[in-house]
C-alpha positions, 0 to 999 in steps of 0.5 A: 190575268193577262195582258190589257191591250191599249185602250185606244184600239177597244170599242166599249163592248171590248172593254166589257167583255174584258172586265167580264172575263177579269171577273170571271176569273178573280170568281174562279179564284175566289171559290178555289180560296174558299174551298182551299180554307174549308179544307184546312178549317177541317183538318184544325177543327180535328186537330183540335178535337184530339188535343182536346181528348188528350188534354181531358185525358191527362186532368183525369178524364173528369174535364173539371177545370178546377186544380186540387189545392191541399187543405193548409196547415197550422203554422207553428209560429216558431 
């Protein structure tokens, strides 16, 4: 964010005017941050979507989350 000169050689409206443009520009990076992660949440929440058709394709395409498990059979007792 640059360089702070000494404190000394600054006046209060100085200083102020420093730690506006400190907040200023952790601001600027913030929103850069926020647009950064929207756009990589959008492109999971696609990726998503086509794992999700894929995996309701392959069970069939009825999305039942229940498996299919065979009736038993009577055991000799042999």
């Amino acid at each position: 964010m640059g360089e702070i000169p000494d404190e000394e050689d600054r006046s209060v409206q100085d200083r102020l005017e420093l730690a506006m443009e400190i907040a200023e520009k952790a601001a600027e990076q913030y929103v850069e941050l926020a647009a950064e992660m929207s756009r990589k949440l959008q492109a999971v929440d696609a990726e998503l979507a086509v794992l999700k058709q894929a995996v309701a394709a392959a069970s069939g395409g009825a999305g039942s989350s229940k498996p299919k498990v065979p009736e038993p059979k009577p055991f000799d007792g042999v």
